[in-house]
PAGURO-558737 format. One record per atom (N, C-alpha, C, CB): residue number from 1; x, y, z; residue in one letter. Coordinates in steps of 0.02 Angstrom, whole numbers, plus 32768, in hexadecimal, padded with zeros to 4 digits. Glycine has a CB too. Example, Ala and Ser with C-alpha at 12.3 -4.5 7.8 and 13.67 -1.06 7.14 Angstrom:
<nodes>
+-----+------+------+------+---------+
: num :    x :    y :    z : residuo :
+-----+------+------+------+---------+
:   1 : 8294 : 7EE4 : 8186 :       A :
:   1 : 8267 : 7F1F : 8186 :       A :
:   1 : 8294 : 7F5B : 8186 :       A :
:   1 : 8235 : 7F20 : 81C4 :       A :
:   2 : 8282 : 7F90 : 8162 :       S :
:   2 : 82AC : 7FCB : 8165 :       S :
:   2 : 8285 : 8002 : 818A :       S :
:   2 : 82C0 : 7FE2 : 811E :       S :
+-----+------+------+------+---------+
</nodes>
This chain:
<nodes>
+-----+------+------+------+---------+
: num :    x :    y :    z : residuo :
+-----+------+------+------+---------+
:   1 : 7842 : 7D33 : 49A1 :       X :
:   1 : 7868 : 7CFC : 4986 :       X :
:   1 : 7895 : 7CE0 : 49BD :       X :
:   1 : 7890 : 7D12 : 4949 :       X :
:   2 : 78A6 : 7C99 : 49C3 :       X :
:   2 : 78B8 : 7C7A : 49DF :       X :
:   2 : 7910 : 7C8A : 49E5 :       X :
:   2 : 789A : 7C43 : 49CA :       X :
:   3 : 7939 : 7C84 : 4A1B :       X :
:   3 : 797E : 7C83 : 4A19 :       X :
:   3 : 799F : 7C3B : 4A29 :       X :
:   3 : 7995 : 7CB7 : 4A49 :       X :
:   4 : 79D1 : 7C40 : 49E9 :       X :
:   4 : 79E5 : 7C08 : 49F8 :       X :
:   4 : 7A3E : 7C05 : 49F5 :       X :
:   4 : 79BE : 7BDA : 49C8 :       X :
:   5 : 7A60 : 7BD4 : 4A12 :       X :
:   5 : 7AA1 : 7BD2 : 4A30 :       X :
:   5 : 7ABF : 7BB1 : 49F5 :       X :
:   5 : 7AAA : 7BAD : 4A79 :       X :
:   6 : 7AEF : 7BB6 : 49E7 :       X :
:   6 : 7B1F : 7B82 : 49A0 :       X :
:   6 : 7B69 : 7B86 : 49B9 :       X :
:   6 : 7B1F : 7BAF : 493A :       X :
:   7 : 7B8C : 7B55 : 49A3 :       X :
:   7 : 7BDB : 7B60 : 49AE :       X :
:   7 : 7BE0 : 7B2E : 4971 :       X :
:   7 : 7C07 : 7B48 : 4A03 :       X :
:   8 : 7C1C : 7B40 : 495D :       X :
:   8 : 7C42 : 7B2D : 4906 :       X :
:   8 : 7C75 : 7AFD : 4933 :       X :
:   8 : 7C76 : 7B84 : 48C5 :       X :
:   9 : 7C5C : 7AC3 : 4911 :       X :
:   9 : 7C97 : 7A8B : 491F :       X :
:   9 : 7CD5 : 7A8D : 4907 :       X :
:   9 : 7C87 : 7A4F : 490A :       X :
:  10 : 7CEB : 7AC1 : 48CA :       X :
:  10 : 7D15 : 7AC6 : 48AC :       X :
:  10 : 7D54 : 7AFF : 48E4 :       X :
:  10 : 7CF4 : 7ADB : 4863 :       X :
:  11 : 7D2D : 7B3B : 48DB :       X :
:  11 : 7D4B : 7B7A : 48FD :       X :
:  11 : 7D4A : 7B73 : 4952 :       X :
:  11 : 7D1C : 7BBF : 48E4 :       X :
:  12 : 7D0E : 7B60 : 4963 :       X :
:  12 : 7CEC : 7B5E : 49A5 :       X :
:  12 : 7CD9 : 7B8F : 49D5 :       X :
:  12 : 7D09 : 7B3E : 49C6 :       X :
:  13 : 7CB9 : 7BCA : 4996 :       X :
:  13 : 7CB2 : 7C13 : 499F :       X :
:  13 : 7C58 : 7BE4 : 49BF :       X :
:  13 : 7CBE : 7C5E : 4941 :       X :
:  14 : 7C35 : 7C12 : 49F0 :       X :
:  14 : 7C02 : 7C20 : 4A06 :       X :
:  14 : 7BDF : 7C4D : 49E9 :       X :
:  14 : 7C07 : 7C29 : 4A37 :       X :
:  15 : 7BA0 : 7C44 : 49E4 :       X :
:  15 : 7B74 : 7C8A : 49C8 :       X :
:  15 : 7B31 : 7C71 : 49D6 :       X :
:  15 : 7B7C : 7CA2 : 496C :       X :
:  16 : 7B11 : 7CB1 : 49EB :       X :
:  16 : 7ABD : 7CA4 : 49FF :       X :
:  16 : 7A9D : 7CC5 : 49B4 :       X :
:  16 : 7A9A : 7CDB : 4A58 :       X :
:  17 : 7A62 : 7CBA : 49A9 :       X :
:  17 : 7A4A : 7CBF : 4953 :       X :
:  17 : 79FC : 7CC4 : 4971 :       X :
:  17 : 7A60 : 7C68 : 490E :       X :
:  18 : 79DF : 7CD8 : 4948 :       X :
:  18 : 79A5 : 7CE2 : 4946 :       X :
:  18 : 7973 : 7CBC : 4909 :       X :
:  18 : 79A8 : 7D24 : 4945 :       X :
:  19 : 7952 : 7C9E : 490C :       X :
:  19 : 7924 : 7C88 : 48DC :       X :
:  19 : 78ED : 7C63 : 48E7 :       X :
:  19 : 793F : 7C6C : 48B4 :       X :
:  20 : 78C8 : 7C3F : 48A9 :       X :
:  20 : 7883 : 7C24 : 489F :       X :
:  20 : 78B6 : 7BD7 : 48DF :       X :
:  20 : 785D : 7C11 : 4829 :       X :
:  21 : 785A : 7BBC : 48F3 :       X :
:  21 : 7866 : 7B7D : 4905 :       X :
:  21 : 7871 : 7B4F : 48C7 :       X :
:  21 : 7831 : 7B67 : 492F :       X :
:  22 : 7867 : 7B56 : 489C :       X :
:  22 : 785F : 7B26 : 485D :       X :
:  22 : 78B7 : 7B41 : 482C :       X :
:  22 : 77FC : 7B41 : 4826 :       X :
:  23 : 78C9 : 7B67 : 4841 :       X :
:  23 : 7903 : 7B7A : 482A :       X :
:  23 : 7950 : 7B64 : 484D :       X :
:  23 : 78F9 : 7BBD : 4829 :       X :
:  24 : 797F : 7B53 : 4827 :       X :
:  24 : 79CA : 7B36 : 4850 :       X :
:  24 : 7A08 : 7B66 : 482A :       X :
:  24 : 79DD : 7ACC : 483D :       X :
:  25 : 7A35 : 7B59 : 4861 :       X :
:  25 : 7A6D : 7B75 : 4840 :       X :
:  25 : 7AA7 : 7B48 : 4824 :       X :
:  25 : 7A87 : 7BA2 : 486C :       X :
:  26 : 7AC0 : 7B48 : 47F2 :       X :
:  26 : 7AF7 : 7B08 : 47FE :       X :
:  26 : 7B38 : 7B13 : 47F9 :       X :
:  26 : 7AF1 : 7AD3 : 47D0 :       X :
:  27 : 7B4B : 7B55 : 47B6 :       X :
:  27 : 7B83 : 7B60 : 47A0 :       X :
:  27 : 7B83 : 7BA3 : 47D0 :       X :
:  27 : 7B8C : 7B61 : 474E :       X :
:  28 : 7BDD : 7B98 : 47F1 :       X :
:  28 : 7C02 : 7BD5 : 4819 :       X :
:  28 : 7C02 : 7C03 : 47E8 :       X :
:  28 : 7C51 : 7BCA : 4838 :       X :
:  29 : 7BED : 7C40 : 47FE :       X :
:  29 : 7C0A : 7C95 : 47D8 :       X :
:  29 : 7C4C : 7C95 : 47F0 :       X :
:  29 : 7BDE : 7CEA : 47F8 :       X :
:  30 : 7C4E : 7C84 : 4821 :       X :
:  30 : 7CB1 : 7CA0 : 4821 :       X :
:  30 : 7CE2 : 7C86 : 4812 :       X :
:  30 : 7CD5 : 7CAD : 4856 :       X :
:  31 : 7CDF : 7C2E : 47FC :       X :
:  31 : 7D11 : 7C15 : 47F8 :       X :
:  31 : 7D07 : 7BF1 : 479E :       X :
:  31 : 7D1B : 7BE6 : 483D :       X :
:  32 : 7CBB : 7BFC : 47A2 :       X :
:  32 : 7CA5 : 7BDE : 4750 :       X :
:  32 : 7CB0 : 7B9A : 474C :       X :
:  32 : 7CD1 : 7BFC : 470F :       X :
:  33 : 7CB1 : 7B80 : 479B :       X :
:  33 : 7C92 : 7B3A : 477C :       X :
:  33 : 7C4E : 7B23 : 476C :       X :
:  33 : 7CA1 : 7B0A : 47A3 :       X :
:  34 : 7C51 : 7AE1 : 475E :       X :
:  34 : 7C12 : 7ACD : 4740 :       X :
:  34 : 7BED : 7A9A : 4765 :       X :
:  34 : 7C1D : 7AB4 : 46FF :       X :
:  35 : 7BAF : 7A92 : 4782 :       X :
:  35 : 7B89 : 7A77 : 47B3 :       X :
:  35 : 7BBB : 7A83 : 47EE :       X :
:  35 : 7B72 : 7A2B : 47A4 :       X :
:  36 : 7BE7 : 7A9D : 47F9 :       X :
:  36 : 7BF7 : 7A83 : 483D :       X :
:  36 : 7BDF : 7AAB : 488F :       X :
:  36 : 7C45 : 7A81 : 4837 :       X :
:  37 : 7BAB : 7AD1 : 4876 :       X :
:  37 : 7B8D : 7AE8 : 48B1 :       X :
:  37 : 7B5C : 7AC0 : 48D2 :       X :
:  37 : 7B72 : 7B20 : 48A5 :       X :
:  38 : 7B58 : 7ABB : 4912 :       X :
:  38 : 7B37 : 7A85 : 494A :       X :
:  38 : 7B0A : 7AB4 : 497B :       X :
:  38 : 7B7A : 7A56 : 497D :       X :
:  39 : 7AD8 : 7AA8 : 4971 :       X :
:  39 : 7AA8 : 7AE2 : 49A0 :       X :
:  39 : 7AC5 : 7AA5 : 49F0 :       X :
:  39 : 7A26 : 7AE8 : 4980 :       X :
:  40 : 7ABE : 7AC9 : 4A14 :       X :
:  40 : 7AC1 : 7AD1 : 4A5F :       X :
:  40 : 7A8D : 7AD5 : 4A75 :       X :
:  40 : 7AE0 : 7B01 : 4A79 :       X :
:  41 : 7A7F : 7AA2 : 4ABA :       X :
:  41 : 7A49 : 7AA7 : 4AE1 :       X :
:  41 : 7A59 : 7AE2 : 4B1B :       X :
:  41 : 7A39 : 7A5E : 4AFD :       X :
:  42 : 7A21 : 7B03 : 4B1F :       X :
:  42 : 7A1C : 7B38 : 4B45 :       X :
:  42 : 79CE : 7B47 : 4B6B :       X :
:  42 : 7A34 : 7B6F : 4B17 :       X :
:  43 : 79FB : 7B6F : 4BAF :       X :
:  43 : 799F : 7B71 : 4BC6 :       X :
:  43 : 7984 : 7B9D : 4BB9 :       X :
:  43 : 7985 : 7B6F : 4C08 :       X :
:  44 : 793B : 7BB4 : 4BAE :       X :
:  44 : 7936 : 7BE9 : 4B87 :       X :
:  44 : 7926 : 7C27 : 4BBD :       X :
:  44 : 7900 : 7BDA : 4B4E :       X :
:  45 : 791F : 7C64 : 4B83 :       X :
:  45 : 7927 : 7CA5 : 4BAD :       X :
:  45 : 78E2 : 7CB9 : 4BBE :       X :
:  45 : 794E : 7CE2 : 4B86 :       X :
:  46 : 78E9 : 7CC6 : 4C1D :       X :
:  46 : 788E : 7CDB : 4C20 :       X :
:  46 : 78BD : 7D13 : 4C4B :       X :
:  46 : 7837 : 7C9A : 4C51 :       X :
:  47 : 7887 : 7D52 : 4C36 :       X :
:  47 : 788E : 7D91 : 4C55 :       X :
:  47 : 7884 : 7D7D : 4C8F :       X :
:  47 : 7865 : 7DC7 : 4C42 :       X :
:  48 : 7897 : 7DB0 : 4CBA :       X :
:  48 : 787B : 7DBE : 4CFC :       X :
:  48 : 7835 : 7DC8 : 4D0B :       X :
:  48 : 7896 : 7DF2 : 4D10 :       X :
:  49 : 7819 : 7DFB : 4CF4 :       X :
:  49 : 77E2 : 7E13 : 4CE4 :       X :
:  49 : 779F : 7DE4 : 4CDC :       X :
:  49 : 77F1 : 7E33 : 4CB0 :       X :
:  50 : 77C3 : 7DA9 : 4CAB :       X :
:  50 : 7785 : 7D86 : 4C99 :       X :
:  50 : 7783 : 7D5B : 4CDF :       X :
:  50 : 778A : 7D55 : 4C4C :       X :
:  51 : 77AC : 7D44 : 4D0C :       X :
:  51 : 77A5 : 7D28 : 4D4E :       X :
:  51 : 7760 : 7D2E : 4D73 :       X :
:  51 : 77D6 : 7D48 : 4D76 :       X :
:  52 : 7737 : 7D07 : 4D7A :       X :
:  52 : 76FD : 7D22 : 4DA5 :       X :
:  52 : 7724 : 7D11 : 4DF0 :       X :
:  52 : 76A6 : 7CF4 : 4D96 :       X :
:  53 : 7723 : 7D35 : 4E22 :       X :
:  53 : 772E : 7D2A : 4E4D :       X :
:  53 : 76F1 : 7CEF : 4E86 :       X :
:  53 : 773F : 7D69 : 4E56 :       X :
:  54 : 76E9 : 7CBD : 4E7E :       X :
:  54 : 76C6 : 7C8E : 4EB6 :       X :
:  54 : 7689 : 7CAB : 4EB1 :       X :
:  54 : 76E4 : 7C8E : 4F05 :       X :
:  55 : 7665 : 7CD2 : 4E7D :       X :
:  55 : 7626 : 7CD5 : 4E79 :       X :
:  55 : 75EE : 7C9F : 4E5F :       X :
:  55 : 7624 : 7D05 : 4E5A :       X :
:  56 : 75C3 : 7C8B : 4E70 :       X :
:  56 : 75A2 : 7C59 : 4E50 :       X :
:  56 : 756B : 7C72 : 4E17 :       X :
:  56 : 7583 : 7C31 : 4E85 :       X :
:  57 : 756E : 7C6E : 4DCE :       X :
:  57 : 7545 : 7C84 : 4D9E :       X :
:  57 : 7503 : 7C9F : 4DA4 :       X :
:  57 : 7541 : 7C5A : 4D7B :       X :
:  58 : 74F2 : 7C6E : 4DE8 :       X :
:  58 : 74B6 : 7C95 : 4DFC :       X :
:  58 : 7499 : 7CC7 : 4E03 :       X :
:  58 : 74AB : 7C93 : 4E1A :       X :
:  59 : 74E0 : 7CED : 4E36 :       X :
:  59 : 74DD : 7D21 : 4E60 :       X :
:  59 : 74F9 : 7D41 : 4E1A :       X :
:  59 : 7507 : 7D22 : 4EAF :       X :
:  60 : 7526 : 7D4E : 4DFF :       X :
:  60 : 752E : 7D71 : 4DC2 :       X :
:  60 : 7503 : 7D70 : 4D93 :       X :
:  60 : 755D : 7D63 : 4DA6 :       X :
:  61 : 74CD : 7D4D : 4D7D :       X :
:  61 : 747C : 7D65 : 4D61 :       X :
:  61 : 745F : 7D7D : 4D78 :       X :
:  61 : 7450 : 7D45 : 4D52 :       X :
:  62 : 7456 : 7D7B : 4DBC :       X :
:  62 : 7410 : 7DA0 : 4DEA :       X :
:  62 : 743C : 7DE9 : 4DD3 :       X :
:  62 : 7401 : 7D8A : 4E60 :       X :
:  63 : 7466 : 7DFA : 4DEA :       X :
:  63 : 7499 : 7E2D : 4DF0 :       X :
:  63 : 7487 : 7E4B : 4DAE :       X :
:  63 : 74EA : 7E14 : 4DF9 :       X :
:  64 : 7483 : 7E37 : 4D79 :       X :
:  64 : 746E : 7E58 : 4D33 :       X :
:  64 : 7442 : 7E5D : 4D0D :       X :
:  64 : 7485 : 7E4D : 4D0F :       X :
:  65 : 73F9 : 7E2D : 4D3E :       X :
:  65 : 73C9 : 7E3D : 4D31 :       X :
:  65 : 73B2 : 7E71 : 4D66 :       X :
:  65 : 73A8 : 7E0A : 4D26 :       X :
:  66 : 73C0 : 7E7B : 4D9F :       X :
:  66 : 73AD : 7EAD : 4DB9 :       X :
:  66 : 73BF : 7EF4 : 4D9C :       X :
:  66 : 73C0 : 7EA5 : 4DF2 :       X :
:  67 : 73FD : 7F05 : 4D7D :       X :
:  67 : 7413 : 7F39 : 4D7A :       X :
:  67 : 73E8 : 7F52 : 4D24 :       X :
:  67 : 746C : 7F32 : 4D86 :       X :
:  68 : 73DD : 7F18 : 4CF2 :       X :
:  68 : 73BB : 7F2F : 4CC1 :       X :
:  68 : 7368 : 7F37 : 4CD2 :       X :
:  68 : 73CC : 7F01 : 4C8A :       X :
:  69 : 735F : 7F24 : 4D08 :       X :
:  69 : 731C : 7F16 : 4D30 :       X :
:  69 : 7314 : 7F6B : 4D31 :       X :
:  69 : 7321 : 7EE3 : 4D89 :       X :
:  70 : 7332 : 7F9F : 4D52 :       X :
:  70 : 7340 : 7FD8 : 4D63 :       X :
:  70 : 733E : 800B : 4D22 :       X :
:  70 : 737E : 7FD2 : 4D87 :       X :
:  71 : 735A : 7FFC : 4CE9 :       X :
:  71 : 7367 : 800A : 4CA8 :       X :
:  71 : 7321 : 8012 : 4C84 :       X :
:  71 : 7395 : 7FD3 : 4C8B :       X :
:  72 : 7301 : 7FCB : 4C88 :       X :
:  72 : 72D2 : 7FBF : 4C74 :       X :
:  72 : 7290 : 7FDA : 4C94 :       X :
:  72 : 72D9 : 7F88 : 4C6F :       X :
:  73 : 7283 : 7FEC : 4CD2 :       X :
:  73 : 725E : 801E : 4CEE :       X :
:  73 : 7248 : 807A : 4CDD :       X :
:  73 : 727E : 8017 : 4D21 :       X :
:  74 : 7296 : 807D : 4CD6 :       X :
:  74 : 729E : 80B5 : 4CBF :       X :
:  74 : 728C : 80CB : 4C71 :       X :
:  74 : 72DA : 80BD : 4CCF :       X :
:  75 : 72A3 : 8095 : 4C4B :       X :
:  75 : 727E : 80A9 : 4BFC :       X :
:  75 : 722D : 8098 : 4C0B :       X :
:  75 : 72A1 : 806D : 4BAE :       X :
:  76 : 720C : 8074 : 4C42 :       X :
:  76 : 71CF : 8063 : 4C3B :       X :
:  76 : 71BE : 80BA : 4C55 :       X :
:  76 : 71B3 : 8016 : 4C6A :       X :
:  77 : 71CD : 80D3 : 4C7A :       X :
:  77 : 71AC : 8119 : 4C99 :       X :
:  77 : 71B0 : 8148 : 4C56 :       X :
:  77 : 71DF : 8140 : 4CE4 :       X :
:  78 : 71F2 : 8152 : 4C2F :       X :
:  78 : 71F9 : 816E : 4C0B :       X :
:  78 : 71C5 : 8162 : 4BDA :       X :
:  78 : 722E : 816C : 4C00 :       X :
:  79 : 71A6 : 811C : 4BC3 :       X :
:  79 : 7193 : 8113 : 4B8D :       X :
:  79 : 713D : 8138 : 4BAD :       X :
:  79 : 71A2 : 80BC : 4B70 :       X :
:  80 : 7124 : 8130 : 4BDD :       X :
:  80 : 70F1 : 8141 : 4BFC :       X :
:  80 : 70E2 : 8191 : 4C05 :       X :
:  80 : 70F6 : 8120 : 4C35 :       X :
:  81 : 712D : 81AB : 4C05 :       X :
:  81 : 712B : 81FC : 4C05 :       X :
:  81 : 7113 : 820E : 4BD0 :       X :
:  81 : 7168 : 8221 : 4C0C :       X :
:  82 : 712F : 81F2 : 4B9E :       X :
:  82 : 7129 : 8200 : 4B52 :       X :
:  82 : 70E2 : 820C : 4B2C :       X :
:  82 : 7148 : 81C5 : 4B31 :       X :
:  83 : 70D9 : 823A : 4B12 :       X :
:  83 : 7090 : 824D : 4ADC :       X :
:  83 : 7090 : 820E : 4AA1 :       X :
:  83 : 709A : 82AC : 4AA9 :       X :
:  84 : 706B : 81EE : 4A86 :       X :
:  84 : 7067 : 81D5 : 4A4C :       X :
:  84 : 7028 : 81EB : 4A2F :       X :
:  84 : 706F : 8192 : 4A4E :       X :
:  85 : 7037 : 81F0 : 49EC :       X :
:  85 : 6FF3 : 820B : 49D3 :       X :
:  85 : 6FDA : 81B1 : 499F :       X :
:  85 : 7006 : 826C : 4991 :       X :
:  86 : 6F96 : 81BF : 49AB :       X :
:  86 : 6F76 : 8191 : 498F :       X :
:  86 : 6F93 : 817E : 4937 :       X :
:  86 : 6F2A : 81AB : 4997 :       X :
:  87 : 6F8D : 8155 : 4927 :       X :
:  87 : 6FAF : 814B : 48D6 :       X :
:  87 : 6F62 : 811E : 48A7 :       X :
:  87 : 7011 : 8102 : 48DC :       X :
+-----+------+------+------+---------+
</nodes>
């Protein structure tokens, strides 16, 4: 779920919230006013992690088809080791 920023025009308390895109907040919990919350533009939060560093998609597919390439070898030997009896 998406995070989103609000400040109460009334109080002018800040708070980050969590919810649907199709969902709003309007009335403050702390001060109990009514509509007077104003979502805030904000930039949004990207992990670190998700960062590709200057790789080009390319090279990060070859990269993961090779490595299931390897995977997939290995269940082929296994499946070849294997007895099946006729049905």
């Amino acid at each position: 779920m998406p995070r989103y920023k609000y400040r109460c025009a009334q109080c002018e308390i800040s708070k980050a919230v969590f919810h649907l895109i199709s969902e709003t907040l309007s009335d403050c919990d702390e001060c109990g006013g009514v509509e007077t919350m104003e979502k805030l533009v904000s930039t949004p939060h990207i992990k670190k992690d998700a960062v590709i560093e200057k790789q080009e998609i390319g090279d990060i597919t070859k990269e993961h088809i090779e490595a299931n390439r390897e995977i997939l070898e290995q269940q082929k030997q296994e499946a070849k080791e294997e007895n099946y009896e006729p049905s």
